[in-house]
N, CA, C and O of each residue as an XYZ file, in Angstrom:
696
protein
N      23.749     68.850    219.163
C      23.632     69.531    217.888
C      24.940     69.388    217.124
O      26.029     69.703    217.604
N      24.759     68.882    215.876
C      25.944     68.895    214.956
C      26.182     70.278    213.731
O      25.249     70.596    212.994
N      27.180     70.802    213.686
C      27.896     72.148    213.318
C      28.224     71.724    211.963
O      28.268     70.515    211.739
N      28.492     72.677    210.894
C      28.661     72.147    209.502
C      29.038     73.494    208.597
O      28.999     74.600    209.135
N      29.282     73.396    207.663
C      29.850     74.104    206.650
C      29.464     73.726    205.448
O      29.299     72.527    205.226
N      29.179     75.009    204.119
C      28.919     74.310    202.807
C      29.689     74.730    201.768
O      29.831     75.946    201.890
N      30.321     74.277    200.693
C      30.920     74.944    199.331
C      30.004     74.514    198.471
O      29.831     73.379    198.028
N      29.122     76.028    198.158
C      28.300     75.249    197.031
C      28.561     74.564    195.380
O      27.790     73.963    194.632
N      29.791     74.908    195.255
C      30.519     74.383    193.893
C      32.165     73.995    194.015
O      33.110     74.741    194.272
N      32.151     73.089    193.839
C      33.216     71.996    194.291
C      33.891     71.428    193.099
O      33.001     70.924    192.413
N      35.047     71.272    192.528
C      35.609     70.373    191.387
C      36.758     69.441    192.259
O      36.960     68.279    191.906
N      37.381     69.943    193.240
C      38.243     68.980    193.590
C      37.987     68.151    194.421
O      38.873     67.351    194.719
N      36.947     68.090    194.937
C      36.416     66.561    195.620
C      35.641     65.855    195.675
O      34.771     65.864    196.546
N      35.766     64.747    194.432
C      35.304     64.043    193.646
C      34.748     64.608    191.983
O      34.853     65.785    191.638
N      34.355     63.879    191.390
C      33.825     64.022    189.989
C      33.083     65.072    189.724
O      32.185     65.301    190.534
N      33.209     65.851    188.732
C      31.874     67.375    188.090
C      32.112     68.138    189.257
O      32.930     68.168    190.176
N      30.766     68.944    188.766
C      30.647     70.039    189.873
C      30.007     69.393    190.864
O      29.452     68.295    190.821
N      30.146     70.322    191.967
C      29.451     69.309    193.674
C      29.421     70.215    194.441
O      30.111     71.218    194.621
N      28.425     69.724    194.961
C      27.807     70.598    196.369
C      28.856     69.788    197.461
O      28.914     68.581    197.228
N      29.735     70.277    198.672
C      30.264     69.904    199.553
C      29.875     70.790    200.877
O      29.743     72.008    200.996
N      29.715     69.526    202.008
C      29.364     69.726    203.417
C      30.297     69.215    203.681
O      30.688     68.110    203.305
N      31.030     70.325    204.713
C      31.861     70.428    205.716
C      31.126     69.964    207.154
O      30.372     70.703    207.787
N      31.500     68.561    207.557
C      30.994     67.951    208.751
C      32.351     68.905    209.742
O      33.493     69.037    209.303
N      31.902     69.449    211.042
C      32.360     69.862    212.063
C      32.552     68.683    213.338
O      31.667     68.157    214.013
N      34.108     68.475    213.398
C      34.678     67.720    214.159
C      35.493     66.399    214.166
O      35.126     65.654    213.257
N      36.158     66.064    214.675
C      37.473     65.126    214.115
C      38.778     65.203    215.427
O      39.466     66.088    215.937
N      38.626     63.864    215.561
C      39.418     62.978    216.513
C      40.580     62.830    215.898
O      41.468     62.562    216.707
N      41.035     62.911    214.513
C      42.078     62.469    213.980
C      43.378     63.340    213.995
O      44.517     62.883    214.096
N      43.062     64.587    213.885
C      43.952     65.484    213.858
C      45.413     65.659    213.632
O      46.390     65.994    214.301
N      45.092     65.201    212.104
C      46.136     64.655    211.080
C      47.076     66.002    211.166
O      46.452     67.062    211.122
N      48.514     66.082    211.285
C      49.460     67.089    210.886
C      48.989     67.631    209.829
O      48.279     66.899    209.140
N      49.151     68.644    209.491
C      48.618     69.280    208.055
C      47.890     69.200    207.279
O      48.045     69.300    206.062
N      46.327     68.866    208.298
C      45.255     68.787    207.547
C      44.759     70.343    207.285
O      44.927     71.382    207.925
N      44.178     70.080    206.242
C      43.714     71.072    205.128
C      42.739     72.300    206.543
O      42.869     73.513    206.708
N      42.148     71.636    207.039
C      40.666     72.405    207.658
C      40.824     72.332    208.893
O      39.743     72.566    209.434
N      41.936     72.046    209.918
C      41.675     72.342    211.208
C      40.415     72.661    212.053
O      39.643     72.294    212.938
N      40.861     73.892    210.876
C      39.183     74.549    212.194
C      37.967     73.519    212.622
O      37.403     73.510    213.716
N      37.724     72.733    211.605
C      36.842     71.604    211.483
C      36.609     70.382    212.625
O      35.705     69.589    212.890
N      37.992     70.706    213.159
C      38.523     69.609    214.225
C      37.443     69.459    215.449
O      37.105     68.429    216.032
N      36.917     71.082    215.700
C      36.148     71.261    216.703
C      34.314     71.179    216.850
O      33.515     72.101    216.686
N      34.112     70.133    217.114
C      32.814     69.887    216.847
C      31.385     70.868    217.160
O      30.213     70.563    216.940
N      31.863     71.973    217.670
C      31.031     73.339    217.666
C      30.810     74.207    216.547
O      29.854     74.968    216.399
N      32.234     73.941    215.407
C      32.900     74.861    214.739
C      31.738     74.774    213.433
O      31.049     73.799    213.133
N      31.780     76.380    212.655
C      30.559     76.799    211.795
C      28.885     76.921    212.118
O      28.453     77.404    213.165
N      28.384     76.612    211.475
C      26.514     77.029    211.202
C      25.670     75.615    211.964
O      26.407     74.670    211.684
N      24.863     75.246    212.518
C      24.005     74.436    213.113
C      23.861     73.919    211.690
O      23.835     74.495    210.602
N      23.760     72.413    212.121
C      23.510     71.267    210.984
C      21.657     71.256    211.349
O      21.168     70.714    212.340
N      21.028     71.847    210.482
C      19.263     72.029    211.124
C      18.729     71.423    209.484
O      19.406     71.269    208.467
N      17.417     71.197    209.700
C      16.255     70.958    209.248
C      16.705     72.038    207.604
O      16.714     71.609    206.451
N      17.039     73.530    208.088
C      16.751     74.228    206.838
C      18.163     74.088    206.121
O      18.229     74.473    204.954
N      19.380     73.529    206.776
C      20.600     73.207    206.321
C      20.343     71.993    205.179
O      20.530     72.078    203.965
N      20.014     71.213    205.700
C      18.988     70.178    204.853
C      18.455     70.587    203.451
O      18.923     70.361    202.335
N      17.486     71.166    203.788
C      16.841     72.113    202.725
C      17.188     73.136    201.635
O      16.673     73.513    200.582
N      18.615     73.505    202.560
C      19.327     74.172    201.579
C      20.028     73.289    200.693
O      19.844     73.402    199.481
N      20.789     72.444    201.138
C      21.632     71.405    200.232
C      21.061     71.024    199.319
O      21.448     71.228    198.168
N      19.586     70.125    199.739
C      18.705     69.697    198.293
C      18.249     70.597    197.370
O      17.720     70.261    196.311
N      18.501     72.186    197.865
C      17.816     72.985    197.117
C      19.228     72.900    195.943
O      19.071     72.745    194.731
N      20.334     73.014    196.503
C      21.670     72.908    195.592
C      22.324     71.713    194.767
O      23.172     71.703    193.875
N      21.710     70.858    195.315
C      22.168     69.529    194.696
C      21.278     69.503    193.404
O      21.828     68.855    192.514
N      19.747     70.156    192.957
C      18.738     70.049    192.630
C      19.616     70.332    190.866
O      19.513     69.518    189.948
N      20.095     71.115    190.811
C      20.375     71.265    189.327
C      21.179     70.140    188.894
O      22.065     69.508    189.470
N      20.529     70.014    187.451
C      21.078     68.952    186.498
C      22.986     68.720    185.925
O      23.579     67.880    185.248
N      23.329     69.825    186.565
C      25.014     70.323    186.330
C      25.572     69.706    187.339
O      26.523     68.992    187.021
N      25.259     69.745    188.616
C      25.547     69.152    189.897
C      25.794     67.691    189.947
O      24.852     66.990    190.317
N      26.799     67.183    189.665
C      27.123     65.994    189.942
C      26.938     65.107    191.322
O      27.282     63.947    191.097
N      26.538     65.286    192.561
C      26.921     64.759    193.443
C      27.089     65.501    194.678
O      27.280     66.710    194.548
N      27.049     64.913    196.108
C      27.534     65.973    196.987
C      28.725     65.149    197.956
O      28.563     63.959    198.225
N      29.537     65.667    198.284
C      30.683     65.546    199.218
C      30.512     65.894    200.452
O      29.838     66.906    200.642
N      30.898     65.387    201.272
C      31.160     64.969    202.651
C      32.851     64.762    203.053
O      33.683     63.878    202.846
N      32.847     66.293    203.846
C      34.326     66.279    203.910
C      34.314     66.809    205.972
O      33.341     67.130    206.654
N      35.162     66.742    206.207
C      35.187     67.755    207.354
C      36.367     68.207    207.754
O      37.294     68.570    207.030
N      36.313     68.173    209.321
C      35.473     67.618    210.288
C      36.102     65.736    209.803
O      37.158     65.484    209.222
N      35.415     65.066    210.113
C      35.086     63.508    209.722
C      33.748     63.378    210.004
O      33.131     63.619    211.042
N      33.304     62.870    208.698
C      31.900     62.506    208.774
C      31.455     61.395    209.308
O      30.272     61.113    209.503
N      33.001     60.327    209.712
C      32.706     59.028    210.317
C      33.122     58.967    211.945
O      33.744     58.033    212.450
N      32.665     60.115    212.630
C      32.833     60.347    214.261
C      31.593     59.915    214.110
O      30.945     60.110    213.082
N      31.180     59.315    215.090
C      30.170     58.304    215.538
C      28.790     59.481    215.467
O      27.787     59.059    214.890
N      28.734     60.935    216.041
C      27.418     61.933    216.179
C      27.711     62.503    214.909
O      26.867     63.339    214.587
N      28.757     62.310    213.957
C      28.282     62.976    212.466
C      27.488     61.875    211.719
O      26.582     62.119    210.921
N      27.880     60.756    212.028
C      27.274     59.758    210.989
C      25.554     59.581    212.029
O      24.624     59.378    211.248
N      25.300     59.610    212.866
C      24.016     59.615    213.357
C      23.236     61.017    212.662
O      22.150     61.009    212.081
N      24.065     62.124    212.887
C      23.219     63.432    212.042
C      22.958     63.022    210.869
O      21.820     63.035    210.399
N      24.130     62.551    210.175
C      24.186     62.954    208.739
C      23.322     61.375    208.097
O      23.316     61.214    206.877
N      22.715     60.422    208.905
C      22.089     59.281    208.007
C      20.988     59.751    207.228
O      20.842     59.756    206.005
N      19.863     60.341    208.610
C      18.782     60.894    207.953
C      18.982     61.359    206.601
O      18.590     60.862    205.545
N      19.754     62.543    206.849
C      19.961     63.597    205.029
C      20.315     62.667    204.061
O      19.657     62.737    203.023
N      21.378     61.617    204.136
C      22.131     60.970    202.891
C      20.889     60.263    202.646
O      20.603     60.230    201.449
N      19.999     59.643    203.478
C      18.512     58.898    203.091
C      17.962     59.540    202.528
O      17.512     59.014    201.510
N      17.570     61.175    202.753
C      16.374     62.010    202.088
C      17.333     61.945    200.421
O      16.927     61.634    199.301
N      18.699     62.380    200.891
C      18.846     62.935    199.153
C      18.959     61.975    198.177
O      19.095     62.224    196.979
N      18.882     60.425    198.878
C      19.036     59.261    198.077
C      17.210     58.844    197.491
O      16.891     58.165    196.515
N      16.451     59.425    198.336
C      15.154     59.281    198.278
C      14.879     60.308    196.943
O      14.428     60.026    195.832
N      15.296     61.502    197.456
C      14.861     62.299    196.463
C      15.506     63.215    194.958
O      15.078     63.932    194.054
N      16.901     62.565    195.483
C      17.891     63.288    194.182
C      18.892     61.639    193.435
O      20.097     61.575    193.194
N      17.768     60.471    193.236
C      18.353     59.269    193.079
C      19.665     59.063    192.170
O      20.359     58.056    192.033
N      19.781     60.328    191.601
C      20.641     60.049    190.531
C      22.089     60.769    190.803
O      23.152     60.561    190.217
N      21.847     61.544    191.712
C      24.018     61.927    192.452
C      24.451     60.979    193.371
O      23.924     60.343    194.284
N      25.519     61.057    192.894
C      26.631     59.977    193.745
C      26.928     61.317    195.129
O      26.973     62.530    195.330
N      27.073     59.865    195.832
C      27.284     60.579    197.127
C      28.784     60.041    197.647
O      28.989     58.828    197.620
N      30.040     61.131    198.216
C      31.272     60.731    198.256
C      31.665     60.875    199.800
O      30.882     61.376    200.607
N      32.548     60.546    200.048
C      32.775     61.003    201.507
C      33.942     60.393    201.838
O      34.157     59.225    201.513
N      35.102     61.372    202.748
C      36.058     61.751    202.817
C      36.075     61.125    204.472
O      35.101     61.260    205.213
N      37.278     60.469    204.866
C      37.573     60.338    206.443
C      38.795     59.680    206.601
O      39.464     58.980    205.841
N      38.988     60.183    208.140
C      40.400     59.971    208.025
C      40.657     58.242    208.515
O      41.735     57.653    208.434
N      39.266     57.619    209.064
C      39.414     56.193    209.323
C      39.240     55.044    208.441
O      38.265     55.212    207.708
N      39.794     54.022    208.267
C      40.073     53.417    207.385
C      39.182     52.277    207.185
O      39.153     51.468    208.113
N      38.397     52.028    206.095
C      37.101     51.567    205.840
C      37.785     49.627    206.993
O      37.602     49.474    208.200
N      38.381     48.734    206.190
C      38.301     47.397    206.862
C      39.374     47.306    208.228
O      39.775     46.362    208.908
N      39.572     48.523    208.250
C      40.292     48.460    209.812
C      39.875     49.362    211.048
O      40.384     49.237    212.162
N      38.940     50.239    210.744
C      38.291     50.704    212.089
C      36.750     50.739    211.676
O      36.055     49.976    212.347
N      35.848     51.738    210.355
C      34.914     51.477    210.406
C      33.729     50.100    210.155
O      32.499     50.089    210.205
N      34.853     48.891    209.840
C      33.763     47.827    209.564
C      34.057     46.595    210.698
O      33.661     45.434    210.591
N      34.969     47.236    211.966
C      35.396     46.599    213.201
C      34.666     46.947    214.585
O      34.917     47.925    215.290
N      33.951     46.201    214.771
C      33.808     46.290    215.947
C      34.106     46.521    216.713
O      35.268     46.120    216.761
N      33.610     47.464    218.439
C      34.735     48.316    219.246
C      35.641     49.269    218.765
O      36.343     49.944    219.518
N      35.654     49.336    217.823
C      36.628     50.480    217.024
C      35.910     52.264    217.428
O      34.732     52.491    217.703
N      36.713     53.001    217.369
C      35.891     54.671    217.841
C      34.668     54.912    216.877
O      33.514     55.225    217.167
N      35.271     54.667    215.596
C      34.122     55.026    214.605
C      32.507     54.155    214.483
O      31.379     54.597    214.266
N      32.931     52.970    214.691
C      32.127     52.158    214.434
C      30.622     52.465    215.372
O      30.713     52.490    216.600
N      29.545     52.644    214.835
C      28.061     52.646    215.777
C      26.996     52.204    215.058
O      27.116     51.945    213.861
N      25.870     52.075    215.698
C      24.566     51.630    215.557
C      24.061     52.027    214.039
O      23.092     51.505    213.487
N      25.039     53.220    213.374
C      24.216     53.519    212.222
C      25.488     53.359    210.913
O      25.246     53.697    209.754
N      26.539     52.917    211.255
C      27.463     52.693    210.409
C      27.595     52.267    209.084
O      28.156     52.775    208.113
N      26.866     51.069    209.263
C      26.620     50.028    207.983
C      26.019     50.688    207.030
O      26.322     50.920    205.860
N      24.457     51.165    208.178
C      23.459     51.974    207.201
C      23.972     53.325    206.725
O      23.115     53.719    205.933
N      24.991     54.278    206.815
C      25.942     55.147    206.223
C      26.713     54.798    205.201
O      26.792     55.373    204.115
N      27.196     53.995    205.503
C      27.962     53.070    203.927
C      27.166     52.794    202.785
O      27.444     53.027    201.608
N      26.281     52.340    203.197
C      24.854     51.642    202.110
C      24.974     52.762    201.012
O      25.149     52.616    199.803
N      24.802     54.195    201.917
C      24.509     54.969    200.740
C      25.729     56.056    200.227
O      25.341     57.037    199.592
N      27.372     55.886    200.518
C      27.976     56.117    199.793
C      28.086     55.705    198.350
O      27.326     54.933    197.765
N      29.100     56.304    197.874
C      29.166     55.778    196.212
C      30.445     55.488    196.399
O      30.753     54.303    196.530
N      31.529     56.591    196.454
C      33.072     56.370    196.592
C      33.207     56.877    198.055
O      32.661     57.879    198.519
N      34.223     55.806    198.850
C      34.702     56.986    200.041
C      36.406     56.991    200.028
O      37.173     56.131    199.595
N      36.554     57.663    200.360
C      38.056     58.138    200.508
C      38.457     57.779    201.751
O      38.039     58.422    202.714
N      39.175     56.889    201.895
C      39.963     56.858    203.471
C      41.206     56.749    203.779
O      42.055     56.544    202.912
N      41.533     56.886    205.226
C      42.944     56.728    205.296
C      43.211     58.355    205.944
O      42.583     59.286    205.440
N      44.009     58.563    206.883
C      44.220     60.370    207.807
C      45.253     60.698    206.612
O      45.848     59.964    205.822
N      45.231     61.909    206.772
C      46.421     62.235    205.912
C      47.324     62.304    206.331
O      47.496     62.691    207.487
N      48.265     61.943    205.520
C      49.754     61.845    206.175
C      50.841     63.219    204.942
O      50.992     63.534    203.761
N      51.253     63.528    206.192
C      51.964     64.532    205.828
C      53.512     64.287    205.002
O      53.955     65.084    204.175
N      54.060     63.275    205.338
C      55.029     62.806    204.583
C      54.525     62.396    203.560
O      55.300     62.365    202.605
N      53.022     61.900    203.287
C      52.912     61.360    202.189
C      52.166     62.198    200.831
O      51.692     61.844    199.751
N      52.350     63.442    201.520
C      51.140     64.425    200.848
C      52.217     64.320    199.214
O      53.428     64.205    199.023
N      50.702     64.460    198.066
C      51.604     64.472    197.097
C      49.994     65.566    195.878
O      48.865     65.178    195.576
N      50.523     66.539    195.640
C      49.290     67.289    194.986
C      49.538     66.730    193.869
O      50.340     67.619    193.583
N      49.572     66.183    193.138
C      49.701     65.500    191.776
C      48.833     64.161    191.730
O      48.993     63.462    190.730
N      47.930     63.725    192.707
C      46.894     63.035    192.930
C      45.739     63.398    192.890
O      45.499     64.544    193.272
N      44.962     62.794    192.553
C      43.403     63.092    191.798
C      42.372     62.892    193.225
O      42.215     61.748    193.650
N      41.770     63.927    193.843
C      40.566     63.510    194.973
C      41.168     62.846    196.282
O      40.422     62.086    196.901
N      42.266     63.034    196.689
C      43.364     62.792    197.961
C      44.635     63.430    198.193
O      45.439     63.674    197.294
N      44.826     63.733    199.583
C      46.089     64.654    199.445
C      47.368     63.967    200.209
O      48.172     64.644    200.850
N      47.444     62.828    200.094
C      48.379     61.750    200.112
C      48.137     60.378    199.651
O      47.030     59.893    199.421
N      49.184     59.846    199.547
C      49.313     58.338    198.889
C      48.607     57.414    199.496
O      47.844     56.650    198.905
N      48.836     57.421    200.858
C      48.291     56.404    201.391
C      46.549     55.969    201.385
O      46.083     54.831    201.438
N      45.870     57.161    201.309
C      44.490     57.165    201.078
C      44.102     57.145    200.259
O      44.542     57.648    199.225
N      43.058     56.512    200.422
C      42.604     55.359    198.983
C      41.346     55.592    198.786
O      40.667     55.843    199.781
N      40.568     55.566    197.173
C      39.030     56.014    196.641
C      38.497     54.716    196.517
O      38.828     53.724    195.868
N      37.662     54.952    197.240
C      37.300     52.902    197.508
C      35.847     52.855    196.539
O      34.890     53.495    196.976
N      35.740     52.371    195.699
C      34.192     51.979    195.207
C      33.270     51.454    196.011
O      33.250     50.248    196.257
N      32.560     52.156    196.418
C      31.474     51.135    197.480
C      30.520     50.383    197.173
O      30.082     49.478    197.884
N      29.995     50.800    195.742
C      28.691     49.615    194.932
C      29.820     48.384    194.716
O      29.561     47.256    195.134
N      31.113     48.685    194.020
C      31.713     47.370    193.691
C      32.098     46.622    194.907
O      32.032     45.395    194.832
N      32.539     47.226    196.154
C      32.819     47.069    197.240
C      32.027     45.963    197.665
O      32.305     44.769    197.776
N      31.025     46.580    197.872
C      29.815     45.728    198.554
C      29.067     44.671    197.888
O      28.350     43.927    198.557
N      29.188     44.524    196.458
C      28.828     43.572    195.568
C      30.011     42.363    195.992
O      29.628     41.272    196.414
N      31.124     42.603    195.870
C      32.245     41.186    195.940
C      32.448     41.450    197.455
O      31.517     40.707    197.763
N      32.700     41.700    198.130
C      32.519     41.939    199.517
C      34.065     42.053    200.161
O      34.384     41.705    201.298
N      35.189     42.794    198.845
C      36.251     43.211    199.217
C      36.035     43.889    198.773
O      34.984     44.050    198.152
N      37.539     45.124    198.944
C      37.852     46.627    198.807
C      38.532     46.722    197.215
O      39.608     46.403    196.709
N      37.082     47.438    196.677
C      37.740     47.338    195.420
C      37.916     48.973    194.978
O      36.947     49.732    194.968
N      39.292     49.405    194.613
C      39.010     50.936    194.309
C      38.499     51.600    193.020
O      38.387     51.209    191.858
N      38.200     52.888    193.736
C      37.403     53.384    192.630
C      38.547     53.865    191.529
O      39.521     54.449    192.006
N      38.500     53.634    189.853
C      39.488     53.913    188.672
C      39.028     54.530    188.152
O      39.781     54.738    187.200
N      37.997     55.219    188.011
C      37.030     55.764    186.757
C      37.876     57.702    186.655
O      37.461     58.514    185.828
């Protein structure tokens, strides 16, 4: 069973207002990450069927830009198996929010590598349906709050439609 958290109105991670899920659990355990508690893959409310249900019920208004995916890391191998199904339903049924997502592993050096921790059976198909992801752990020397949707330099807002169209890392500017 995967554990989770929700902010139903969100401005600082990513674009408009946003529904954000807090994925429960994370290998990375960056110095001075924001959410600790998150670290522990038990930690918050059962990721269920009506968790589901609730989100689409929140994503549903026309004000709602989008939903976020923060944790925790949503790219530990049993968050991205939970979380494919849902990013499929809300791509099925809410076609028009961008979907963002936050991790501390780094898109062309662990999740698109083979043998790597993150990397599994449902990886690719998780990417498919991002819009922007944010990667890179945070680094504490590099933390700088005067950055837009990251809380250090080194992590980067990657465009994933442009991404995957030229088939390098192109970031997101908008």
């Amino acid at each position: 069973m995967n554990y989770c958290a929700i902010k139903k109105s969100d401005v600082a991670n990513g674009p408009g207002m946003r529904v954000t899920l807090f994925v429960s659990g994370c290998t990375n355990h960056c110095p001075g990450c924001f959410q600790p508690e998150t670290w522990d893959f038990d930690y918050g409310q059962p990721f269920t069927k009506e968790t589901e249900d609730r989100l689409i019920q929140l994503l549903r208004p026309s004000y709602i830009s989008g939903l976020t995916l923060l944790g925790g890391d949503p790219f530990e191998p049993s968050n991205q198996r939970a979380l494919l199904p849902f990013l499929q339903r809300v791509r099925a049924e809410l076609p028009k929010k961008n979907i963002w997502a936050y991790t501390g592993f780094v898109l062309d050096k662990e999740l698109l590598v083979e043998g790597s921790h993150p990397r599994c059976e449902v990886t690719d198909d998780m990417l498919a349906l991002i819009d922007v992801l944010v990667d890179g752990r945070f680094v504490e020397a590099k933390k700088n709050v005067t950055l837009r949707f990251r809380g250090s330099s080194n992590q980067r807002l990657i465009d994933m439609n442009k991404t995957r169209r030229t088939g390098e890392v192109i970031l997101w500017d908008t």
